[in-house]
N, CA, C and O of each residue as an XYZ file, in Angstrom:
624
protein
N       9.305     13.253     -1.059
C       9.918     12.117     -1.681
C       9.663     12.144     -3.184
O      10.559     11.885     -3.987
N       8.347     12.482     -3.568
C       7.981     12.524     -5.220
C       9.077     13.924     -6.063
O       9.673     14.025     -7.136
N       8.949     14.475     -5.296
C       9.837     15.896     -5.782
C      11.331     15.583     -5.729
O      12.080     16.251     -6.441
N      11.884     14.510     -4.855
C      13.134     14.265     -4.898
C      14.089     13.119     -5.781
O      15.259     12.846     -6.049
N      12.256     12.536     -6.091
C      12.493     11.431     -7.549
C      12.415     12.259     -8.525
O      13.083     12.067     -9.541
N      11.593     13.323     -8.397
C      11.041     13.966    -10.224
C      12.266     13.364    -11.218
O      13.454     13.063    -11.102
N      11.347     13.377    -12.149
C      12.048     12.994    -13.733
C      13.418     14.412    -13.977
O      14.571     14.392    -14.408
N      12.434     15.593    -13.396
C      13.869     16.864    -14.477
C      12.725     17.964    -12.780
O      11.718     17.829    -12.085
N      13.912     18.939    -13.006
C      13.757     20.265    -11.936
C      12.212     21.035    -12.330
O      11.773     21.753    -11.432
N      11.390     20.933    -13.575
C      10.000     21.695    -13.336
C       9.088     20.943    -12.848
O       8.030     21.353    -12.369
N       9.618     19.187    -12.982
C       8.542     18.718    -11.807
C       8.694     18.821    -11.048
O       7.705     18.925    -10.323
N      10.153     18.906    -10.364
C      10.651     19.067     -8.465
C      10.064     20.076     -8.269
O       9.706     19.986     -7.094
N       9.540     21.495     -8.869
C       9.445     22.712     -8.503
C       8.276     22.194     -8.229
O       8.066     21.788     -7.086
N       7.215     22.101     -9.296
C       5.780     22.011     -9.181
C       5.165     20.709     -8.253
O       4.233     20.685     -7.449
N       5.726     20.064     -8.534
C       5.158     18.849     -7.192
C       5.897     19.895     -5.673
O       5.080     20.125     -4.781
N       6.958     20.302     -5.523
C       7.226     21.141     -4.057
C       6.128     22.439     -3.814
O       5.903     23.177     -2.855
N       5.648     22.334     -4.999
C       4.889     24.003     -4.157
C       3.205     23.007     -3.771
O       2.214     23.520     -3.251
N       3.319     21.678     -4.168
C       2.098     20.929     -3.473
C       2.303     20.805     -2.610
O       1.329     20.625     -1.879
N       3.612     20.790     -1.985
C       3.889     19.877     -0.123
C       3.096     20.056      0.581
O       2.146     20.713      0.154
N       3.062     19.668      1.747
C       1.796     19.845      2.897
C       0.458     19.788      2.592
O      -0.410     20.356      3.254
N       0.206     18.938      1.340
C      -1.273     18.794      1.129
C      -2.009     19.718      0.229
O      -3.197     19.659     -0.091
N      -0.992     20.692     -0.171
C      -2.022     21.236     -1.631
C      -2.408     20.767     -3.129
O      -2.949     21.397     -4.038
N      -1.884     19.292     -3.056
C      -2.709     18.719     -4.212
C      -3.585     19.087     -4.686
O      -4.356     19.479     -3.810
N      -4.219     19.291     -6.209
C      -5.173     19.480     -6.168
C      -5.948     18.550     -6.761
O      -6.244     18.744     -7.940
N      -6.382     17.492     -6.163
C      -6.992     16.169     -6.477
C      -7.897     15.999     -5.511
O      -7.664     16.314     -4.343
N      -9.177     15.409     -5.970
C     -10.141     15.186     -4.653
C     -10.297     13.985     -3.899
O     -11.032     13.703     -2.952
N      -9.278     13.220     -4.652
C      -9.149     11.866     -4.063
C      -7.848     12.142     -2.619
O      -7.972     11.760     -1.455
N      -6.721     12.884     -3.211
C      -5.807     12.912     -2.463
C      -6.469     13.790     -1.277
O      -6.335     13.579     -0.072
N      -7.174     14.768     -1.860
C      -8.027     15.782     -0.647
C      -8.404     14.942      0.658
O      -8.316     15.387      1.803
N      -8.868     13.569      0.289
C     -10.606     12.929      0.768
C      -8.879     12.310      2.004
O      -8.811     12.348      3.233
N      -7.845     11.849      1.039
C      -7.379     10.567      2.086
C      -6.219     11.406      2.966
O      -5.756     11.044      4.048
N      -5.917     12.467      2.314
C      -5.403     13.554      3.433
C      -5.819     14.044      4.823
O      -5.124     14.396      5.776
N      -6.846     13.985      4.707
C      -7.782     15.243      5.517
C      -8.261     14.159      5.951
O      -7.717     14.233      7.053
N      -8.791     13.275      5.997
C      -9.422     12.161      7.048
C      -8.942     10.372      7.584
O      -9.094      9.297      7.005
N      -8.339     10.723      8.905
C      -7.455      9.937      9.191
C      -8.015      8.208      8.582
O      -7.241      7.308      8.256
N      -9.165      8.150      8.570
C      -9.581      6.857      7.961
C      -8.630      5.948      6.922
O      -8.361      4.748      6.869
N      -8.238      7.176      6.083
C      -7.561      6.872      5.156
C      -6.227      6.760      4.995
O      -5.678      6.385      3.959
N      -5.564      7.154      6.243
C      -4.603      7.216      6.122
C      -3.292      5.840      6.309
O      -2.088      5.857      6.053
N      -4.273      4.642      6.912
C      -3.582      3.260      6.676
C      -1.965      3.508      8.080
O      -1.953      4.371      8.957
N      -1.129      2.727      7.890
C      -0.842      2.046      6.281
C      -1.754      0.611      6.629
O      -1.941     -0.022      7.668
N      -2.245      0.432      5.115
C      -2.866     -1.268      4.879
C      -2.160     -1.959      4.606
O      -1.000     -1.717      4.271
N      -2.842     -3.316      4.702
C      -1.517     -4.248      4.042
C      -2.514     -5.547      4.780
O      -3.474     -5.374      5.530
N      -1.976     -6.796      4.326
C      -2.432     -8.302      4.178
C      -1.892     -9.122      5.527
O      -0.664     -9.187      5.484
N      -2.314     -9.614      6.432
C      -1.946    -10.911      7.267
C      -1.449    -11.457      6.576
O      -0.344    -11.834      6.966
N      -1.763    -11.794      5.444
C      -1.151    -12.953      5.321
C      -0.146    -13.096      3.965
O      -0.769    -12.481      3.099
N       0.828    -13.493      3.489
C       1.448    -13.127      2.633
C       0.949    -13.628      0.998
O       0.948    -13.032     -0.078
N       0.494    -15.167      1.455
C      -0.074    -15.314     -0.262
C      -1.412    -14.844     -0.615
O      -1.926    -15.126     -1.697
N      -2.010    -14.104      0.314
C      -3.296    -13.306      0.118
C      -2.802    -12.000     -0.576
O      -3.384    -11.659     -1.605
N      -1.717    -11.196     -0.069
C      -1.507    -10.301     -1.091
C      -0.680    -10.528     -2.066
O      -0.376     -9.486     -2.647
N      -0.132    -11.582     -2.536
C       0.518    -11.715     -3.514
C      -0.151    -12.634     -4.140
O       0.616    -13.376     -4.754
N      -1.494    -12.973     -4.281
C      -2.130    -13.525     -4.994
C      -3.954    -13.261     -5.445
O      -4.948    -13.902     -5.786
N      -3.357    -11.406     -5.062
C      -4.592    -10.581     -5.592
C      -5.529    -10.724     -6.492
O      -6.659    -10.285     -6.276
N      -5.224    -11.330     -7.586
C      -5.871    -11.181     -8.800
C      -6.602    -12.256     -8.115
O      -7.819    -12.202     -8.296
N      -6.189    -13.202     -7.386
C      -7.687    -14.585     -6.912
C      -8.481    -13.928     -6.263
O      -9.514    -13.471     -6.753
N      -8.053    -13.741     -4.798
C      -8.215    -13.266     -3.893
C      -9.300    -12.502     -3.738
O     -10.215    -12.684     -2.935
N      -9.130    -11.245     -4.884
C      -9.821     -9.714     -4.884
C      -9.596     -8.596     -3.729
O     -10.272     -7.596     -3.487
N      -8.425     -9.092     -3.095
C      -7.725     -8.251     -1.916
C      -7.005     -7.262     -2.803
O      -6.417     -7.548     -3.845
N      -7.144     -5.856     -2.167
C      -6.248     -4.978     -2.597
C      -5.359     -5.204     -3.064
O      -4.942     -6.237     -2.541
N      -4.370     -4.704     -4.188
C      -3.056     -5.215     -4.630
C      -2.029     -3.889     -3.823
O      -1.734     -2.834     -4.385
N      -1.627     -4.265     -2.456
C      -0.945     -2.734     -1.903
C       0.499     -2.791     -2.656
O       1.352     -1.990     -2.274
N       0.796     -3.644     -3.647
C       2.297     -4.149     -3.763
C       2.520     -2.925     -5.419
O       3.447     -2.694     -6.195
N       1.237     -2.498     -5.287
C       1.469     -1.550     -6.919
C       1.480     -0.003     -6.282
O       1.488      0.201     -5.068
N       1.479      1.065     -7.303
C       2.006      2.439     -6.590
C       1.043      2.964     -5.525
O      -0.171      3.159     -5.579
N       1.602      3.074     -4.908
C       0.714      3.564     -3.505
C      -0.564      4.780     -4.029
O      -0.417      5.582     -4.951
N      -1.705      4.645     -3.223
C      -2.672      5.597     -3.341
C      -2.340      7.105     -3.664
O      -2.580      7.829     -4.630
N      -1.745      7.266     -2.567
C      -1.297      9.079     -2.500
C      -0.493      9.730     -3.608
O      -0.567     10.896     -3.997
N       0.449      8.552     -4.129
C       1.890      8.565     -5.037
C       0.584      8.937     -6.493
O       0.491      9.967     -7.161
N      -0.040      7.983     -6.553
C      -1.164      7.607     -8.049
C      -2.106      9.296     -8.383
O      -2.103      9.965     -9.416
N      -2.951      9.602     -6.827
C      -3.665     10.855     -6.587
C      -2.760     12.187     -7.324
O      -3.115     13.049     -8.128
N      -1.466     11.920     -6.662
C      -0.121     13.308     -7.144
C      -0.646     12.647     -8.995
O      -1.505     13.011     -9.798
N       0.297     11.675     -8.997
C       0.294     11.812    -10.637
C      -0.954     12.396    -11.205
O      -0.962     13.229    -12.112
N      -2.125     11.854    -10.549
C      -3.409     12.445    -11.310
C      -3.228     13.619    -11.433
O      -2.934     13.959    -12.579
N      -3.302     14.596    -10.507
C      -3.252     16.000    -10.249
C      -2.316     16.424    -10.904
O      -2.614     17.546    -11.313
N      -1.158     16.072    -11.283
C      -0.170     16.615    -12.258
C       0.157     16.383    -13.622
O       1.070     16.899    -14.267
N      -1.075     15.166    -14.161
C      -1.675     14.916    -15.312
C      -2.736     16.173    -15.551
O      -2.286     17.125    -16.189
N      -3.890     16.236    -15.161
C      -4.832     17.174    -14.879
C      -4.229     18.486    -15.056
O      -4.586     19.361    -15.845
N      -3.263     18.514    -14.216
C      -2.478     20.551    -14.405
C      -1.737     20.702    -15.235
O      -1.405     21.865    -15.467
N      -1.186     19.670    -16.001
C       0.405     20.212    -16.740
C       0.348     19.282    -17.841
O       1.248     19.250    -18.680
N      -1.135     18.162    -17.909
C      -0.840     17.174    -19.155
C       0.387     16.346    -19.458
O       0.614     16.013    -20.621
N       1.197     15.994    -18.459
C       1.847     15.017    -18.482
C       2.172     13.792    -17.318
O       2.674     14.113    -16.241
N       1.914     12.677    -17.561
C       1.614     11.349    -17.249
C       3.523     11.021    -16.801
O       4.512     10.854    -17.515
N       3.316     11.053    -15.250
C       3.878     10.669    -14.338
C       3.905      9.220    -14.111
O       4.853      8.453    -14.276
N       2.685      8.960    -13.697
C       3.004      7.353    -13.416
C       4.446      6.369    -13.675
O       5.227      5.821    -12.897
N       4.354      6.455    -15.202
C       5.081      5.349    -15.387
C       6.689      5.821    -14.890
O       7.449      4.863    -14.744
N       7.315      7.278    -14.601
C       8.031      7.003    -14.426
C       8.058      7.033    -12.647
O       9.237      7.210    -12.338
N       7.540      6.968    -11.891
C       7.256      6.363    -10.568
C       6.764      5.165    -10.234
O       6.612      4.882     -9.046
N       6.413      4.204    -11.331
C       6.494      3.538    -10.809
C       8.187      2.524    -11.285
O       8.543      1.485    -10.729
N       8.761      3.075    -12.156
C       9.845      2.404    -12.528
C      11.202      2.889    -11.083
O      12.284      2.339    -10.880
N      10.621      3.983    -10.385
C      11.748      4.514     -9.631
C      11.158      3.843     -7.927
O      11.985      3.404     -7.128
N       9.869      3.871     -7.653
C       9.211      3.507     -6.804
C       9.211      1.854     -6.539
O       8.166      1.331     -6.926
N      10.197      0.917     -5.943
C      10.273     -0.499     -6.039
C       9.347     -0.800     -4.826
O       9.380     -0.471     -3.641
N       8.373     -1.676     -5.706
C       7.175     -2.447     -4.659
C       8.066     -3.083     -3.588
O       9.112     -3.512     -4.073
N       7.954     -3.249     -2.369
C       8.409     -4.346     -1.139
C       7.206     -4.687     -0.321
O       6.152     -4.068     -0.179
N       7.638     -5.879      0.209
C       7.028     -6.686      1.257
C       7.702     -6.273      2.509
O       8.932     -6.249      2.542
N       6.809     -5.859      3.809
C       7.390     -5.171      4.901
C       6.987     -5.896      5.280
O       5.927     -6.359      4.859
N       7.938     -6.574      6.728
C       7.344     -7.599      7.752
C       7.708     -6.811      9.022
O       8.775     -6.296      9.355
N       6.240     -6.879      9.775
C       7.094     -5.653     10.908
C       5.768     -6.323     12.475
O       4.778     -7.045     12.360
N       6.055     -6.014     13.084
C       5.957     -6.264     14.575
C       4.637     -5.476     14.671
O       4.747     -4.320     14.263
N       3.409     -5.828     15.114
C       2.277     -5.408     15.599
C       1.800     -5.421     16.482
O       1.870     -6.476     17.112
N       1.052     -4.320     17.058
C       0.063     -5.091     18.331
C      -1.523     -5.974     17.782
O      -2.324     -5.622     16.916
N      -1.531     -6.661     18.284
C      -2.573     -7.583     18.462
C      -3.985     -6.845     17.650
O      -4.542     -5.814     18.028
N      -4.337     -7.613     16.550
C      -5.391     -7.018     15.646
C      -6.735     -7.145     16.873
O      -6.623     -7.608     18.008
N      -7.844     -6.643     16.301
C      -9.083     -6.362     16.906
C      -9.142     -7.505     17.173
O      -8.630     -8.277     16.362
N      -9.768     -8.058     18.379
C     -10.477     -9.608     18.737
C     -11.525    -10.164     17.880
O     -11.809    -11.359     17.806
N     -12.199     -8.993     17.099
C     -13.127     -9.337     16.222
C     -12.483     -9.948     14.795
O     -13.221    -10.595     14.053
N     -11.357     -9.762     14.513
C     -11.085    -10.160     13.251
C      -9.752    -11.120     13.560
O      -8.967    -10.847     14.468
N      -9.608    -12.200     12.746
C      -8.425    -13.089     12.926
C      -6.896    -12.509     12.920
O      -6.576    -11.571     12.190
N      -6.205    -13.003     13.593
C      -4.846    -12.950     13.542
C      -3.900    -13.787     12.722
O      -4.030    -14.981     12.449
N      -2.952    -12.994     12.382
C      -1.876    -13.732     11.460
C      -1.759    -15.346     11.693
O      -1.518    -16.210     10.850
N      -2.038    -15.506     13.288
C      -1.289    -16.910     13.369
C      -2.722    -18.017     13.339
O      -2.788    -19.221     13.091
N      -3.778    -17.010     13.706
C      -5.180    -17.936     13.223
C      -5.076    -18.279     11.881
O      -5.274    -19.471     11.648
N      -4.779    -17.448     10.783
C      -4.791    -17.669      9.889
C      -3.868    -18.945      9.657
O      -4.315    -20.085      9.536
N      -2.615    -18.625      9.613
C      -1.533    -19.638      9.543
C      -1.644    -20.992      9.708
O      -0.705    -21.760      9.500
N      -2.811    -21.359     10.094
C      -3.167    -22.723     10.804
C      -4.269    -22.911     10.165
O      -4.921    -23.812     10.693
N      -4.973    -22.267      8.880
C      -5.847    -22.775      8.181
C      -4.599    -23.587      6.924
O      -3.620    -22.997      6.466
N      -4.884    -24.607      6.693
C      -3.703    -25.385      5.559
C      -4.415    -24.670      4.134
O      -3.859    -24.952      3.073
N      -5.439    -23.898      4.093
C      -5.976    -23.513      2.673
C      -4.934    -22.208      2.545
O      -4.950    -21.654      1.446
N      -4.140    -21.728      3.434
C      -3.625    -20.441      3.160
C      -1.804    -20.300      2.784
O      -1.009    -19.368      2.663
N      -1.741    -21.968      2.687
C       0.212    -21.812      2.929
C      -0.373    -22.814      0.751
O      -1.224    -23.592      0.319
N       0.915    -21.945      0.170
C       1.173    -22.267     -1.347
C       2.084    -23.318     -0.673
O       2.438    -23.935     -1.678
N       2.489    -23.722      0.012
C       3.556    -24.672     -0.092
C       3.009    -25.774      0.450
O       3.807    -26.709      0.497
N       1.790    -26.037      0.935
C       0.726    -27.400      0.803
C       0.151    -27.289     -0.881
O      -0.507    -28.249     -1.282
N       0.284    -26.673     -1.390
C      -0.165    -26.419     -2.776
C      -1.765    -26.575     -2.874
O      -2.337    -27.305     -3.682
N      -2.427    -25.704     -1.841
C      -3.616    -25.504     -2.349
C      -4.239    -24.025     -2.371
O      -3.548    -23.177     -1.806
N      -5.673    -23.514     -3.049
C      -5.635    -22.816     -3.728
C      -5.984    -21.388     -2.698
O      -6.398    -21.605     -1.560
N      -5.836    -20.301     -3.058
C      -6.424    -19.370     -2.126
C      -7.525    -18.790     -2.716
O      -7.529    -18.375     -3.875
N      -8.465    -18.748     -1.953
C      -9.932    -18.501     -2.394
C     -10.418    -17.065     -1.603
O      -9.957    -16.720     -0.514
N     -11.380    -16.348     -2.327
C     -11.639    -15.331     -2.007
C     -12.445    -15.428     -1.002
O     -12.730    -14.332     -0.518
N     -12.997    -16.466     -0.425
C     -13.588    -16.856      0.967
C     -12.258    -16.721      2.143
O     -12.402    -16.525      3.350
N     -11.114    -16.867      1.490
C      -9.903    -17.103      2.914
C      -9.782    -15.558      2.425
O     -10.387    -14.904      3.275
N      -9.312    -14.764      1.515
C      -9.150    -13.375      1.937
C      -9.853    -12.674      3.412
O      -9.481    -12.130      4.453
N     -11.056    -13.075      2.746
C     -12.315    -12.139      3.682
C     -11.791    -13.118      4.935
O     -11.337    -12.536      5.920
N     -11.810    -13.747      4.937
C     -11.581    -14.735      6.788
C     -10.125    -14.090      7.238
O     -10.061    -13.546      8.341
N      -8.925    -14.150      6.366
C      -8.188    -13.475      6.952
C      -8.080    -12.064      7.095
O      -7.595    -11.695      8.165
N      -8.409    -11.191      6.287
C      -8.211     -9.719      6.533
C      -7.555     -9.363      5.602
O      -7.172     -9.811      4.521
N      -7.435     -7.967      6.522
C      -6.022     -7.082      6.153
C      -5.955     -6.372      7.554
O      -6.795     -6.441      8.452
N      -4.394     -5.450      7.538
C      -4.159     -4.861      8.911
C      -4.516     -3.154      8.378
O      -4.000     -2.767      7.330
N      -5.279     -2.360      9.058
C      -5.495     -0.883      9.187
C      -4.435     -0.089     10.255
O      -4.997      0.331     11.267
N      -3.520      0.074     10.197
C      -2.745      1.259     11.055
C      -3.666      2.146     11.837
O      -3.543      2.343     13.045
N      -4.615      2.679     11.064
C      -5.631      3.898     11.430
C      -4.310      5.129     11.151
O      -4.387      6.039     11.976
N      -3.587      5.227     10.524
C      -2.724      6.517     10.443
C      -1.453      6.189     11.493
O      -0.815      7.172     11.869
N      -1.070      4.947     11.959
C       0.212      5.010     12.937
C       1.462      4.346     12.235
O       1.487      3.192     11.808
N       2.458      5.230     12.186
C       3.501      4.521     11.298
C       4.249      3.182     11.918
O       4.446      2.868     13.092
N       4.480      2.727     11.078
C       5.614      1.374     11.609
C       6.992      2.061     11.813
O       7.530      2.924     11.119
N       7.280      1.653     12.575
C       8.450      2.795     13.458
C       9.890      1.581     12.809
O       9.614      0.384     12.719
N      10.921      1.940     12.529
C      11.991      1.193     11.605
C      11.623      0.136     12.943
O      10.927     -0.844     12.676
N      12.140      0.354     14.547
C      12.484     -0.798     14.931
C      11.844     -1.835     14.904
O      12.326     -2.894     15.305
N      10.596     -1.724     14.413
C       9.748     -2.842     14.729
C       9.455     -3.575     12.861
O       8.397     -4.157     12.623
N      10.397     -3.427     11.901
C      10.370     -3.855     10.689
C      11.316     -4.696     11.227
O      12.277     -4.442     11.952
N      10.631     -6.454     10.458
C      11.528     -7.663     10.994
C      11.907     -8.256      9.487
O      12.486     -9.341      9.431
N      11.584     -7.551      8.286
C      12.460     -7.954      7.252
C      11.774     -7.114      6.051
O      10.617     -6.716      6.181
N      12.369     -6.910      5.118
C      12.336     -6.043      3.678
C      12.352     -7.131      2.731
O      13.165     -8.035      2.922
N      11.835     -7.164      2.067
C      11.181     -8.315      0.566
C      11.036     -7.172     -0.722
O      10.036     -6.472     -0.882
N      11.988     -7.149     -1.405
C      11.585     -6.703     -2.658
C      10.965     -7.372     -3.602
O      11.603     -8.323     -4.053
N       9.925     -7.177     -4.043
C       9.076     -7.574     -4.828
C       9.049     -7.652     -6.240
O       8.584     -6.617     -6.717
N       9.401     -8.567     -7.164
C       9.467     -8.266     -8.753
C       8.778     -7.097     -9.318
O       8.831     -6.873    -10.527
């Protein structure tokens, strides 16, 4: 996908001869190679991740881990700074998609939903005490399969 955005054809070349994991970044190494890392993450709850900067919840709505690791590695090899134009081609969204049932140990979307500290539209505040109470969701490495996406939110 990064090679099929590139800016001009010597990045398509050089990001394609990375495919299959030859980055050479030790961050991208670490989240390649060990399924831990491989997510996808993301927030129960919706004004928990869109209100990161309170919160201190991950911001997953900015360029993805793996996307950031490439740019490093192709800053590092070739001295030129990718980022910005991935993230101008790369549009943040909000995925709403169908799950199975989080761990019993940690709350569910709809536990959450029923705390009144977590809806902006009672207009009160979200505190970095409701992050940690609500979560986030870990995949462990299993993709969200299209049928089970129940709406697309593009994100400013």
């Amino acid at each position: 996908m990064l090679a099929e955005h590139a800016p001009d054809s010597t990045v398509r070349v050089r990001i394609s001869v990375w495919a299959g994991g030859g980055v050479p970044d030790g961050m991208f190494q670490l989240r390649h190679r060990n399924a831990t890392h491989w997510g996808p993450y993301g927030s129960l709850v919706r004004e928990v991740q869109l209100n990161n900067e309170e919160t201190r919840h991950n911001n997953y709505s900015m360029m993805p881990e793996l996307v950031e690791d490439v740019c490093n590695a192709y800053r590092d090899e070739y001295g030129a700074d990718l980022k910005q134009h991935y993230m101008a081609v790369l549009k943040p969204r909000m995925i709403w998609f169908i799950a199975p049932t989080p761990d019993a140990r940690r709350p569910t979307a709809s536990d959450a939903s029923k705390q009144p500290s977590l809806t902006l539209i009672r207009q009160y505040v979200i505190s970095c005490q409701t992050a940690v109470q609500t979560g986030g969701i870990d995949r462990k490495g299993i993709a969200v399969l299209p049928e089970d996406i129940v709406q697309v939110e593009d994100l400013p």
